[in-house]
VEXDREN-858556 format. One record per residue: residue in three letters; x, y, z of N, C-alpha, C, CB in turn. Coordinates in steps of 0.05 Angstrom, whole numbers, plus 5000, padded with zeros to 4 digits. Glycine has a CB too. Layout:
<rs>
AlaXYZXYZXYZXYZ;...
</rs>
This chain:
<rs>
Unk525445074698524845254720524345534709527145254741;Unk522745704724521645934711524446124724517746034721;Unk524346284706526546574710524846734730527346804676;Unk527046824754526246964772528647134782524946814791;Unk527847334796529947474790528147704829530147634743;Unk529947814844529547934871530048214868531347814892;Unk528448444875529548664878529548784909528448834859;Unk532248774919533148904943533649124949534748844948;Unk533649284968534349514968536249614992532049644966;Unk537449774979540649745005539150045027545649894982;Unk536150055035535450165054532550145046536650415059;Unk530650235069527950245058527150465040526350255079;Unk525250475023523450615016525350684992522150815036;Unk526450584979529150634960526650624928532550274964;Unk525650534934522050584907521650304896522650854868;Unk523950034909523249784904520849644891523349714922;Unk518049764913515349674897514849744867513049804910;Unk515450064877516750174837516450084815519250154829;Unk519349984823520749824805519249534797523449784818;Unk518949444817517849134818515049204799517148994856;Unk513649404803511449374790512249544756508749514810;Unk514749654757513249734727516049574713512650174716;Unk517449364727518849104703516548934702522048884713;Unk514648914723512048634712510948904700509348384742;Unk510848974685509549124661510649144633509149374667;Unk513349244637515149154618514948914607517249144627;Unk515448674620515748554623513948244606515948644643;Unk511148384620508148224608508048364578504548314630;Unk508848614577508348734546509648604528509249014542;Unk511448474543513348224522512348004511515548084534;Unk510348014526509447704523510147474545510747594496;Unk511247504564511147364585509647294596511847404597;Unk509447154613507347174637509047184661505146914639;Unk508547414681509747414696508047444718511547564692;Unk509447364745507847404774509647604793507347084792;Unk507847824809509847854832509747744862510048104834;Unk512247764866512047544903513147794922515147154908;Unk512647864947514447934967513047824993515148254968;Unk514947664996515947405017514547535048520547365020;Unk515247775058514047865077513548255080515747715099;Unk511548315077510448595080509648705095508948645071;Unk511048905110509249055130508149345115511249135161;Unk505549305127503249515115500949465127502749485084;Unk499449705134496949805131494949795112497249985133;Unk496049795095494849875062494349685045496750035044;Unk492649445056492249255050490149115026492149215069;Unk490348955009488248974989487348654995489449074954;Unk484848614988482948334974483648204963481248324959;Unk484948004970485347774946483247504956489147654944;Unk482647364939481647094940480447164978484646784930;Unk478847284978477947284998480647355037476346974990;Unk482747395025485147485042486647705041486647345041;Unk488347805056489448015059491548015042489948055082;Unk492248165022496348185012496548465014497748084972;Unk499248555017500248845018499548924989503848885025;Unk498349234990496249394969498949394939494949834985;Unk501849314948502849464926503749184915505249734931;Unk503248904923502948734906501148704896503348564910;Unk498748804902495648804886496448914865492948984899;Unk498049194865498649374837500849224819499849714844;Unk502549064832504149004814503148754800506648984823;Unk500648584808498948374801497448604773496648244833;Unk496948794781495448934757496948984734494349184764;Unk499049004743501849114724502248924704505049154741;Unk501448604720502448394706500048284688503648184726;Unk497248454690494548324678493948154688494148234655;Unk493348154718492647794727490847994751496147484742;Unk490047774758488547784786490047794802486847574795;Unk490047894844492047884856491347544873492248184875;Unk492647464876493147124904493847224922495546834902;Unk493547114947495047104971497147064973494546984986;Unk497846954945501346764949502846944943502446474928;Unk501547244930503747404915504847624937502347574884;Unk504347574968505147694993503747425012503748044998;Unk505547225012505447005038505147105075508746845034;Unk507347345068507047415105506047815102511947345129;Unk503647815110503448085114502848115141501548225098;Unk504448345152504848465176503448715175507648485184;Unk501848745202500048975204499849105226497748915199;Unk502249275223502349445256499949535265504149725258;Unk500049405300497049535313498349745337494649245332;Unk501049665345502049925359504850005354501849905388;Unk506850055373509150145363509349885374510850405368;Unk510049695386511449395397509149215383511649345437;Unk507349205370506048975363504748955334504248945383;Unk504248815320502748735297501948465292503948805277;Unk499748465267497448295262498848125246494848405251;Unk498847885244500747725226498847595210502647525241;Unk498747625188497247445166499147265152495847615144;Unk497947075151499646855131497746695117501646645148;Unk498946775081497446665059494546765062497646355057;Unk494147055072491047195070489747145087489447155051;Unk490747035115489446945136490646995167489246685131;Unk489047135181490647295207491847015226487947535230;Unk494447015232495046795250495246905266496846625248;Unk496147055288496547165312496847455312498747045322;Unk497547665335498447815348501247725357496747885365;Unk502947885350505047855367506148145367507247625357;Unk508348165390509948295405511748365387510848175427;Unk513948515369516248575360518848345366516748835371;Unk518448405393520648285399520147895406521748465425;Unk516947855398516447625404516547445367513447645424;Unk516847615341516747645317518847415310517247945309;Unk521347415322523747265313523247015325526647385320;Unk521746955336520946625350518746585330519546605388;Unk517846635315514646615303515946555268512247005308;Unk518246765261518646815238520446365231521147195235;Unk522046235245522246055230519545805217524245965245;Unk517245825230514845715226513645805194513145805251;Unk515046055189514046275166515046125141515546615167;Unk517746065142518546025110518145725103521846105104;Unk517045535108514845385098513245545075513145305122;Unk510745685090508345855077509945995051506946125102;Unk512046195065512846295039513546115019514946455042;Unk516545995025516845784999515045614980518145585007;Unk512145585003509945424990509145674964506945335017;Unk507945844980506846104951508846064937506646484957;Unk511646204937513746224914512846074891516546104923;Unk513445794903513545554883510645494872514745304897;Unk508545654875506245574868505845814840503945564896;Unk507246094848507046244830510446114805507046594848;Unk512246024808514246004800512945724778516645974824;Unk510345594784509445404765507845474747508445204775;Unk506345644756504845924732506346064713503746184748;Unk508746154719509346304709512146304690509146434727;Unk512846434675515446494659517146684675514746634631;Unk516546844690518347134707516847174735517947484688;Unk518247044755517747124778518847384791518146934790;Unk517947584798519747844805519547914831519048104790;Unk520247824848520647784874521548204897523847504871;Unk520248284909520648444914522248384949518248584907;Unk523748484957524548554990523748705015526348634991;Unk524348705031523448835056525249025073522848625073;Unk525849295065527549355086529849385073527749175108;Unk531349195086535249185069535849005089538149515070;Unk538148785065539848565077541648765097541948365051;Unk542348915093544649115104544049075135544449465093;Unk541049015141539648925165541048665185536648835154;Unk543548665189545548375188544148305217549948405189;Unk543748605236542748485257539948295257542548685272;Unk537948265241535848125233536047905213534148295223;Unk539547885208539147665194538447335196540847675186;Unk538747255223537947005232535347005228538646945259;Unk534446725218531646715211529846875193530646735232;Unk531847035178529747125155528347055128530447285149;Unk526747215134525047055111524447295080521546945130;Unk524147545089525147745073526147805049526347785082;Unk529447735063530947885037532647665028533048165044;Unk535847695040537747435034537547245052540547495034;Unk535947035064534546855077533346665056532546995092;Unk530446905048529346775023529946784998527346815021;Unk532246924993534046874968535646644963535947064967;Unk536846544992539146394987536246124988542446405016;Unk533846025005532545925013531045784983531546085034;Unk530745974967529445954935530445964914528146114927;Unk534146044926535746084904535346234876536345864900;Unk534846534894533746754872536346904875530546964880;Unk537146974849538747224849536947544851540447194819;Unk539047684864538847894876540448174856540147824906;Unk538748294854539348594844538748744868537648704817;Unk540448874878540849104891540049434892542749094888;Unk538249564904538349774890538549934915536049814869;Unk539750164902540750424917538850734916543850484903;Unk537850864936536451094935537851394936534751064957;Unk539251434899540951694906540251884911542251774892;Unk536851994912536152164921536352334945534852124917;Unk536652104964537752124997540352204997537951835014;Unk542452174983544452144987546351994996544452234993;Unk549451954987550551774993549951484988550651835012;Unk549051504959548851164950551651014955548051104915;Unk553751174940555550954937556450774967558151094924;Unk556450894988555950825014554450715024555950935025;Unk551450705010549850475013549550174998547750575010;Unk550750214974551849974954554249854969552950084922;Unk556249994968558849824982558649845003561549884979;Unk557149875018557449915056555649525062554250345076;Unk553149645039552149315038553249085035550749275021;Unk554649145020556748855011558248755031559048894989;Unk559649065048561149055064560848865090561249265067;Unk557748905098557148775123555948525121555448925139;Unk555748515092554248185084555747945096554248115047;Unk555147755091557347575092557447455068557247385112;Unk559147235070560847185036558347025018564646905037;Unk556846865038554746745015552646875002553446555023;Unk551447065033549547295019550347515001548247445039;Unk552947525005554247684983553947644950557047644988;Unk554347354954553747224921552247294911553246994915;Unk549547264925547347324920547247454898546247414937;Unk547747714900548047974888548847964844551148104911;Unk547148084841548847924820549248174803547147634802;Unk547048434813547848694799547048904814546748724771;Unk546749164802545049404823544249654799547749584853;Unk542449804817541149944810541250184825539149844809;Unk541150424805540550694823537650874814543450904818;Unk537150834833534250984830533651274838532250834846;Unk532151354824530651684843533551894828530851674898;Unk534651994811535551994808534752324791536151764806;Unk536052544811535152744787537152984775532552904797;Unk536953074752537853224735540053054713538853464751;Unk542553074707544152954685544752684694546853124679;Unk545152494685546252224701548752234690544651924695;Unk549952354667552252294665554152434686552952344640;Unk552752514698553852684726555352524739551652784747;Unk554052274743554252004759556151814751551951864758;Unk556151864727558751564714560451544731560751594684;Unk562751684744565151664761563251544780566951934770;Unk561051494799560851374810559951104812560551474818;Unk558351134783557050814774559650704776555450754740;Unk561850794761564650584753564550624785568250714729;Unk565650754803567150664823565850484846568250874834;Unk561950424846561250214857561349934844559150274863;Unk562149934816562449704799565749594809562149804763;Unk567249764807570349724813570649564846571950084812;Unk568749804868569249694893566949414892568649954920;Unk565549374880563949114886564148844868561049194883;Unk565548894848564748664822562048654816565348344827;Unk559948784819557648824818556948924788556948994840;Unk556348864772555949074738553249314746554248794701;Unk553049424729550649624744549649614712551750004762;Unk547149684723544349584700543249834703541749294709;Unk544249984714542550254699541750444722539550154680;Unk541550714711541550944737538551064724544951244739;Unk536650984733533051054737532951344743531150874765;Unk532651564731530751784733528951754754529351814709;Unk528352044770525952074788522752044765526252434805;Unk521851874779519251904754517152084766517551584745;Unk516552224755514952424762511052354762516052674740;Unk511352184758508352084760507951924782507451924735;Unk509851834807509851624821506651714835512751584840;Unk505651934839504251974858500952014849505652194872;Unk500851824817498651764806498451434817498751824774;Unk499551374830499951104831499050994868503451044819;Unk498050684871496950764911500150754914494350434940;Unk501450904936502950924951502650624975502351214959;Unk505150524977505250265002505350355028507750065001;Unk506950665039507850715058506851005072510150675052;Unk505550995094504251245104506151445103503351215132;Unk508551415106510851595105511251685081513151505115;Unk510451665059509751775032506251985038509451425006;Unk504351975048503452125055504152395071502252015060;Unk503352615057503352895067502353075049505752985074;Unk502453305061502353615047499353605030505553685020;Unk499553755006496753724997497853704968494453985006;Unk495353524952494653434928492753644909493153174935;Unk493053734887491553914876491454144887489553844874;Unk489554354866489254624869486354634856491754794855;Unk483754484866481354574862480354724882479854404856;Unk478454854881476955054899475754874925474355214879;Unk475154594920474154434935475654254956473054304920;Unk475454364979477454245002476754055019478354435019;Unk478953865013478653685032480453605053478053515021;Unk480253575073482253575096481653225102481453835126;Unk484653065108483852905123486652865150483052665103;Unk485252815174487252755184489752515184486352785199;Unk493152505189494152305179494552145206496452365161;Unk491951865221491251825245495651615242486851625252;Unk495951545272498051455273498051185266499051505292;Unk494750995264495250715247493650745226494650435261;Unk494450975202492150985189492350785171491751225177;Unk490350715146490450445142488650485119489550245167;Unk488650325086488050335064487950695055485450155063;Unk489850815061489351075047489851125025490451245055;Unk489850975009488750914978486550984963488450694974;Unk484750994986481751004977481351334968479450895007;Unk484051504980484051734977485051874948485251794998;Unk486651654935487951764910486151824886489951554900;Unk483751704886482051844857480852144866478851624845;Unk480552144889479252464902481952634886479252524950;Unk484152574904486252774897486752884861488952614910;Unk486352584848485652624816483752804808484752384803;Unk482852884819480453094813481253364803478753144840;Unk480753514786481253704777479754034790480753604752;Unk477153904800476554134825477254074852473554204828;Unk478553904861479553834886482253914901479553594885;Unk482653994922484754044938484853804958484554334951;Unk487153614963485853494987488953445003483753184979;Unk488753545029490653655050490653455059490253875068;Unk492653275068492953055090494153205123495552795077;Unk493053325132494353385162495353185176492453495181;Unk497453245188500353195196499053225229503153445182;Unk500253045248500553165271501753325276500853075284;Unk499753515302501153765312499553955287505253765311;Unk499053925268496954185262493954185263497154265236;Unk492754355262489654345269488854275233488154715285;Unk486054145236484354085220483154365205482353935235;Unk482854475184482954665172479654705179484254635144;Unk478854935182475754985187475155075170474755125206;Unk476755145138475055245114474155005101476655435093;Unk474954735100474854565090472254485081475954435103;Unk470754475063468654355045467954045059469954325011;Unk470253805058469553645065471253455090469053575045;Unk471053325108473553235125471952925121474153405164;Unk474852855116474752495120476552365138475452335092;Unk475252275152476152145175477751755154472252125205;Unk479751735150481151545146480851245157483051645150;Unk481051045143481050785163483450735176480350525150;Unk483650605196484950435227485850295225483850325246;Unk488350155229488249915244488749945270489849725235;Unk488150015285487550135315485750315318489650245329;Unk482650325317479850415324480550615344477750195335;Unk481050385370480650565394483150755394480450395422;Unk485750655393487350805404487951045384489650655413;Unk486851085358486451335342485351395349486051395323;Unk482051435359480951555372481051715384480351495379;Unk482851575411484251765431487351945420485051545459;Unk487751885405489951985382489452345373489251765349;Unk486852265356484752465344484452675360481952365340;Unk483852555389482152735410485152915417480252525443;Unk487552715421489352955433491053045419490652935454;Unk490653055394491053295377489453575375490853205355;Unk487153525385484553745389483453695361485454125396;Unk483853525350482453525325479053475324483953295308;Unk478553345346475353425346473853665353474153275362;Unk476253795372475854095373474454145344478954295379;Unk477054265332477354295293475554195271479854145281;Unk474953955284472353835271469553925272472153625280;Unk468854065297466454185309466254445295466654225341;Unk468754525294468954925289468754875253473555165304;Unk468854625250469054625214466654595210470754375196;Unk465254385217462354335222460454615222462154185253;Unk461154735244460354985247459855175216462455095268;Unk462155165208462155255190461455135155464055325197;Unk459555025155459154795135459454645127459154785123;Unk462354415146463654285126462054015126466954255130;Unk462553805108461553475117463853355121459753275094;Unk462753095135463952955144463752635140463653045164;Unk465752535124465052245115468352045139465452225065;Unk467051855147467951635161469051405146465951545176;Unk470651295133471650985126472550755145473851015109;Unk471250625148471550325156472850485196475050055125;Unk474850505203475550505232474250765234478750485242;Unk474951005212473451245215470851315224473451335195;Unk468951095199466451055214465950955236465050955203;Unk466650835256467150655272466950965291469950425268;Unk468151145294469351325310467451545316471851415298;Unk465551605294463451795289460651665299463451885257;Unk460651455308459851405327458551465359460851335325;Unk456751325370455951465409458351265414451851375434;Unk458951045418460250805435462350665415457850575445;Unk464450575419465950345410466550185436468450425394;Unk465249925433465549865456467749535448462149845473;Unk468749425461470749265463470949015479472349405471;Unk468548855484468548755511470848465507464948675520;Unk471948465486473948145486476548295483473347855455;Unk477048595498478748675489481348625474478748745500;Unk480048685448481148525425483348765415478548405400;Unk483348975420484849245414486149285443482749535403;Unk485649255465486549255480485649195500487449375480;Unk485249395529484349245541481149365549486349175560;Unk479249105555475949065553475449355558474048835577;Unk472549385550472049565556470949665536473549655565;Unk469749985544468550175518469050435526465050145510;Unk468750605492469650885500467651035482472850965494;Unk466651255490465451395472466651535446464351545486;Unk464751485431466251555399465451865407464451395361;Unk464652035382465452275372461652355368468052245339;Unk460752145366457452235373456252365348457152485401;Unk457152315326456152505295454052335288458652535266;Unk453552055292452051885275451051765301453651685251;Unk448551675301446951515316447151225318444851555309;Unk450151095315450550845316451950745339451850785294;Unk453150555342454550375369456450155350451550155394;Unk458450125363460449955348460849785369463150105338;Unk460549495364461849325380463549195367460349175392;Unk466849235381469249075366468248745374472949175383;Unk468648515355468148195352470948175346465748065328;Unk471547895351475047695344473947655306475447215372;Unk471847655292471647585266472247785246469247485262;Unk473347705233474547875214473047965183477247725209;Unk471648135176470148125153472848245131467048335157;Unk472448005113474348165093473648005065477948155101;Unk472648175051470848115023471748255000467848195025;Unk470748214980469448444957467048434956470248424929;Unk465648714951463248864953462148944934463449044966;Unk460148974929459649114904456349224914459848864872;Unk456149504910454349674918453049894907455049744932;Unk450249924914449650184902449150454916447550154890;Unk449550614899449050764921445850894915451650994924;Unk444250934931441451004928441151274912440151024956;Unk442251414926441851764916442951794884444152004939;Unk444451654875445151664849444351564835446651644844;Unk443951234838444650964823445750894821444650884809;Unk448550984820451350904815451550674825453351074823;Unk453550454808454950184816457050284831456049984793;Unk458750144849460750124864462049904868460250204882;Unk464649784857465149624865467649644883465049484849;Unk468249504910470549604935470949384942469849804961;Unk471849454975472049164987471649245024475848994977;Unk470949005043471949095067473248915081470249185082;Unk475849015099476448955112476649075142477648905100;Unk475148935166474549095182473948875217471949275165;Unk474748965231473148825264471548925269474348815293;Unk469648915275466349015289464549005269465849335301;Unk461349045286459449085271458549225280458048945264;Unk457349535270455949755272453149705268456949935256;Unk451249795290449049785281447750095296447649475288;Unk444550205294443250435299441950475284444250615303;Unk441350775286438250925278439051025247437151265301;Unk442051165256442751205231443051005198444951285240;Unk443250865207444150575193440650615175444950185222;Unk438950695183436550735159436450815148434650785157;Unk438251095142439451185117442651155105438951465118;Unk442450895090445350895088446651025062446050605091;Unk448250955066450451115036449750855019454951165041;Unk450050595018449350415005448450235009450250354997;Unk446950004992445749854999447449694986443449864997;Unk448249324988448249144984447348904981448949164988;Unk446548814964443548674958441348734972443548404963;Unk439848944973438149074980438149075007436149004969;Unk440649035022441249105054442649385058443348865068;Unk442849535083444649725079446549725092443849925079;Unk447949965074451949895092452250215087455549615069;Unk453050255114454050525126451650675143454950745100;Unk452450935137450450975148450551345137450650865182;Unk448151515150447751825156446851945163447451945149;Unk447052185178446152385188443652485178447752545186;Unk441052495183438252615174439552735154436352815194;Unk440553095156441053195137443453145125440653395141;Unk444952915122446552805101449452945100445052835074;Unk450453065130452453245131454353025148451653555147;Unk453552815162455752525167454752315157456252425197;Unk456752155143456551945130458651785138456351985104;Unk458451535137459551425144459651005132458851545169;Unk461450995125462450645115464250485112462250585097;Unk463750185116465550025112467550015087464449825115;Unk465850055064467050065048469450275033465550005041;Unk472250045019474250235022473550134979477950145049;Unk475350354968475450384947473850474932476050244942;Unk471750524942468750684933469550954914466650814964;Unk471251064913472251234900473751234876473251314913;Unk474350984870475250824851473050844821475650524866;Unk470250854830467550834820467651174806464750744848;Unk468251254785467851454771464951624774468351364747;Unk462851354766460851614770460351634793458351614756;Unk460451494813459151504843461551824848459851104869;Unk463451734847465251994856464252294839468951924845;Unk463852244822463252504805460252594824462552424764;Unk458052424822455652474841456052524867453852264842;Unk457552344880458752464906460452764919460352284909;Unk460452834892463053074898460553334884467253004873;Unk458353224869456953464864454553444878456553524836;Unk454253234892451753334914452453404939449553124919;Unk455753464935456753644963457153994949460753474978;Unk457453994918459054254913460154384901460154304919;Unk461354064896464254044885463954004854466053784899;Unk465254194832465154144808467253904803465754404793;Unk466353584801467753384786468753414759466253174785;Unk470353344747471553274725470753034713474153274729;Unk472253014692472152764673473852594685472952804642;Unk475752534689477852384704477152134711478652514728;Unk478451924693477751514687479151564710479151234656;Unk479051384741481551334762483151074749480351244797;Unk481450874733482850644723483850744694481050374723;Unk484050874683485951014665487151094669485751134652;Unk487451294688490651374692491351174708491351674706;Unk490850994716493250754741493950724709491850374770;Unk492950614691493150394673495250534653490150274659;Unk494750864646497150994625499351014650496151364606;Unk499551104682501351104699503850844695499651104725;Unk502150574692503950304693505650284668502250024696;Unk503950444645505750364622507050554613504550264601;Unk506950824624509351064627510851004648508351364632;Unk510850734669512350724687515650474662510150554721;Unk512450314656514150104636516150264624512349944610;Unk515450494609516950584583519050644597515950834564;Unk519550784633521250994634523450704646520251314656;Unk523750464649525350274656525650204638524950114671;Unk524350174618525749984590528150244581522749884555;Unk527650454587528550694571531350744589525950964571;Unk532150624616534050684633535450354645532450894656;Unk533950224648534750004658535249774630532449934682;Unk536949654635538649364616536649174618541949194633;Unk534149134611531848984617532848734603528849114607;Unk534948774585535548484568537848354587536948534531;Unk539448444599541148344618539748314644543548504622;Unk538248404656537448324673535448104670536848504684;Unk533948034653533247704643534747614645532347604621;Unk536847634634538547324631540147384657540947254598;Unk540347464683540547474708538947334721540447684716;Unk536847344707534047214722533746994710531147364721;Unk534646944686534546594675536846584666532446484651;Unk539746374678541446364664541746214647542846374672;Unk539246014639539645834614538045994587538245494622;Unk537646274593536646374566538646444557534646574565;Unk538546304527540146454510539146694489541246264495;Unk541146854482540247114465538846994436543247324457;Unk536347104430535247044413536647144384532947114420;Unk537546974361538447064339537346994313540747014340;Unk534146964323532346924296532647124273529346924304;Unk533847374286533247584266535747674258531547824275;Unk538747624277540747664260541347494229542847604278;
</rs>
C-alpha cells in the first residue's frame, strides 16, 4: 500500500494548501512519486483538469508534484453561488445546486466518489498527501463527513494536525481539538504542526513541550511565516486585498462578493511597472487608475447588482472619463454588456437585466457548462496564449468582430471600436508572458522581463527548502508509511 499521510488544520485558513503543496515538492525532489487529494473543496478559484473542475490549489500542488492535475486530486468541489447555496461538482462534473442546509442529506452519496479518486491516486503513487477542509474541531459537522476525520478514519489515513500561531492562541487550538474529538478520531492524530510563525521560535519551546505533554501528540516542527506565499495563486478570496506593487501603472479591480478564478490576476501584480489595488467593499473604484478589470463570477447577475450598489459603475464612468480601460473576464465580460438575460433562470429567478452597456454584446445565461483548455492568439500581437474557460452563457454582437482573440480562426471576446473595452472568456491569459508584456504596452504600461512560470516554479522549491529546513520530513514519512524502515545503506 502506498504511504499517505492527511494534513488537518485545527481552524481554517491555518496555510494547509501551503503546506500540502510544498511537502509534494519536497517530496517528488526525492524521488517519489507523489499525488495530492482533498476529499472536498470549497472554492471559486477553480482550475481544468481532464476536461473538469478541481479546486485551483490542488492544480498547484499537482504542479508541485510534476504531474498533470485529475479530477480525482479534488473528488467534491463546492462552489458558492450565494450565502445559503452552492454548485456541487463531483469528480469534475457539476451534480446539483443545493441549499447549505440541504448539503448534509447529499454529502452521504459523496464518499463513494471520494474513496473511488483516493484509491485511484493511492495506485499511482508512492505518497499520497491528502489535504482537509476547515477543522475536525467542526464536531458539530461531524456526522457524515467526508472532509476531514470521516475520510481519515473511512481510508485509514493518519492525520497531522496543524495549528495557525499567527492568530493566536495555538496551544488552545491544538488541545481544545483533541478535546472535543472523540476517542477514535482522536487516534487519528498522530502528530502536529505550527505554522505562520514569526520572529525567534525558540520563543516557543515551553509551548511546543506543553502541547506535546497535554496531547501525547510529538510535534514535527514550528514553520516560519514564508514570505513569498503571495508569489503563489492564493485558494481563498479572503486572502485577497490592499494593493500589490509600486509601478506607476494602475490597476484597480473590484473584490465582486462571488468573485471567482482571481488568479488570473497574479502575473499582472508580478509586474515590475504595475500597481494593482483589489477594492474592498464600501470604497470607490479609483478614477486615476490606468486600467480597471472587472473579475470573473460565479454569480453574473447578482454581482452585477452588487457592482451597481456599491456605485462602482458610478467610479467606473468618472475613470473612463478620465482615460482609463476597461477589460471584462469570463462573468466580468458578461456584465459590460447591453443585456444578461436568464430565461431558465438558472442564477435565479427568469428573466433579464441590463448589463453596464460598454460593449455591443447580449449574454444569454444556458444550463451547459463550457469548461475546456484554450489555446489562442491574440491578433494585435501574435502572441500564443494558452488558458482555459469555465463559464454559463454565450455572448454574441457587433462587438464580437473585433475580438481580443481568435481560436482556430474563430473569435473569442470581444471590443470597443477604439479598443478602450475589452472583454473575455478566457481566464489565465496572463500567464502568457509575451501577450502580457504586449498587452500592458499597448495600454502604457512599461512591462518587465518577469517568467510568471518561473517564479511559481523557484516559489515551490523555496517553498520545498523552507519545510525540509523546519519540518521532520523524515518522521513524518514514516507516519505516513509505517512499514518503512530507516534506510542504512550508508551507515
Amino acid at each position: 500500500m502506498s504511504a499517505r499521510i492527511m494534513i488537518q488544520g485545527a481552524g481554517s485558513n491555518v496555510g494547509k494548501s501551503m503546506l500540502v503543496a510544498g511537502l509534494c515538492r519536497a517530496f517528488a525532489r526525492q524521488g517519489l512519486t507523489v499525488r495530492p487529494f482533498k476529499p472536498q473543496n470549497m472554492s471559486n478559484n477553480a482550475a481544468v483538469a481532464e476536461g473538469g473542475e478541481i479546486g485551483r490549489a490542488q492544480a498547484l500542488q499537482a504542479r508541485a508534484c510534476g504531474v498533470a492535475p485529475t479530477v480525482h486530486m479534488n473528488p467534491v468541489l463546492l462552489k458558492p453561488e450565494s450565502e445559503t447555496g452552492a454548485q456541487v461538482i463531483v469528480q469534475g462534473n457539476r451534480l446539483a445546486t443545493v441549499r447549505a442546509r440541504d448539503y448534509a442529506a447529499l454529502k452521504p452519496r459523496l464518499m463513494a466518489p471520494v474513496l473511488d479518486s483516493f484509491h485511484r491516486l493511492m495506485a499511482e503513487a508512492d505518497l499520497v498527501i491528502v489535504e482537509g477542509a476547515g477543522s475536525p474541531a467542526e464536531v458539530n459537522l461531524r456526522a457524515g463527513d467526508i472532509a476531514n476525520m470521516g475520510f481519515a478514519r473511512a481510508a485509514d489515513v493518519p492525520v497531522i494536525l496543524t495549528g495557525d500561531i499567527d492568530r493566536g492562541g495555538v496551544i488552545a487550538q491544538l488541545v481544545g481539538t483533541q478535546a472535543v474529538l472523540d476517542a477514535e478520531d482522536a487516534a487519528m492524530i498522530r502528530g502536529f504542526l505550527i505554522n505562520k510563525f514569526r520572529g525567534d521560535p525558540r520563543l516557543f519551546d515551553d509551548g511546543y513541550q506543553l502541547i506535546e505533554q497535554r496531547t501525547g501528540w510529538p510535534g514535527l516542527g514550528v514553520v516560519p511565516w514564508f514570505a513569498q506565499a503571495h508569489r503563489l495563486p492564493a485558494e481563498d478570496a479572503t486572502d485577497l486585498g490592499g494593493s500589490r506593487g509600486t509601478g506607476a501603472f494602475l490597476i484597480a479591480v473590484p473584490r465582486l462578493s462571488r468573485i471567482a478564478n482571481f488568479d488570473d490576476l497574479d502575473p499582472l501584480a508580478q509586474e515590475p511597472g504595475v500597481t494593482l489595488k483589489i477594492i474592498p467593499p464600501g470604497q470607490p473604484l479609483p478614477v486615476e487608475a490606468d486600467l480597471i478589470i472587472l473579475p470573473g463570477s460565479k454569480a453574473t447577475i447578482a454581482d452585477l447588482a452588487f457592482f451597481r450598489a456599491q456605485g462602482w459603475d458610478i467610479d467606473l464612468a468618472a475613470a473612463m472619463r478620465r482615460g482609463a480601460c476597461v477589460l471584462g473576464l469570463c462573468g466580468g465580460y458578461q456584465m459590460l454588456g447591453r443585456e444578461i438575460a436568464d430565461p431558465d433562470g438558472i442564477e435565479g429567478n427568469p428573466g433579464s437585466v441590463p448589463g453596464l452597456g460598454l460593449l455591443d454584446v447580449t449574454t444569454v445565461m444556458t444550463p451547459d457548462k463550457r469548461v475546456t483548455e484554450t489555446e489562442a492568439i491574440h491578433p494585435g500581437s501574435g502572441t500564443q496564449v494558452k488558458g482555459y474557460e469555465i463559464h454559463l452563457g454565450r455572448t454574441e454582437g457587433a462587438d464580437r468582430a473585433q475580438p481580443i482573440f481568435t481560436v482556430n480562426g474563430l473569435p473569442e471576446g470581444a471590443q470597443r471600436a477604439d479598443g478602450r473595452v475589452m472583454g473575455s472568456y478566457l481566464h489565465g491569459m496572463f500567464t502568457a508572458d509575451a501577450f502580457r508584456r504586449a498587452f500592458l504596452a499597448s495600454l502604457g504600461a512599461t512591462p518587465g522581463n518577469v517568467s510568471y512560470d518561473v517564479t511559481v516554479e523557484d516559489t515551490l522549491d523555496a517553498l520545498a527548502d523552507h519545510l525540509e529546513a523546519h519540518v521532520d520530513c523524515t518522521r513524518l514519512l514514516a507516519l505516513a508509511d509505517p512499514a518503512r524502515k530507516p534506510d542504512t545503506s550508508t551507515l
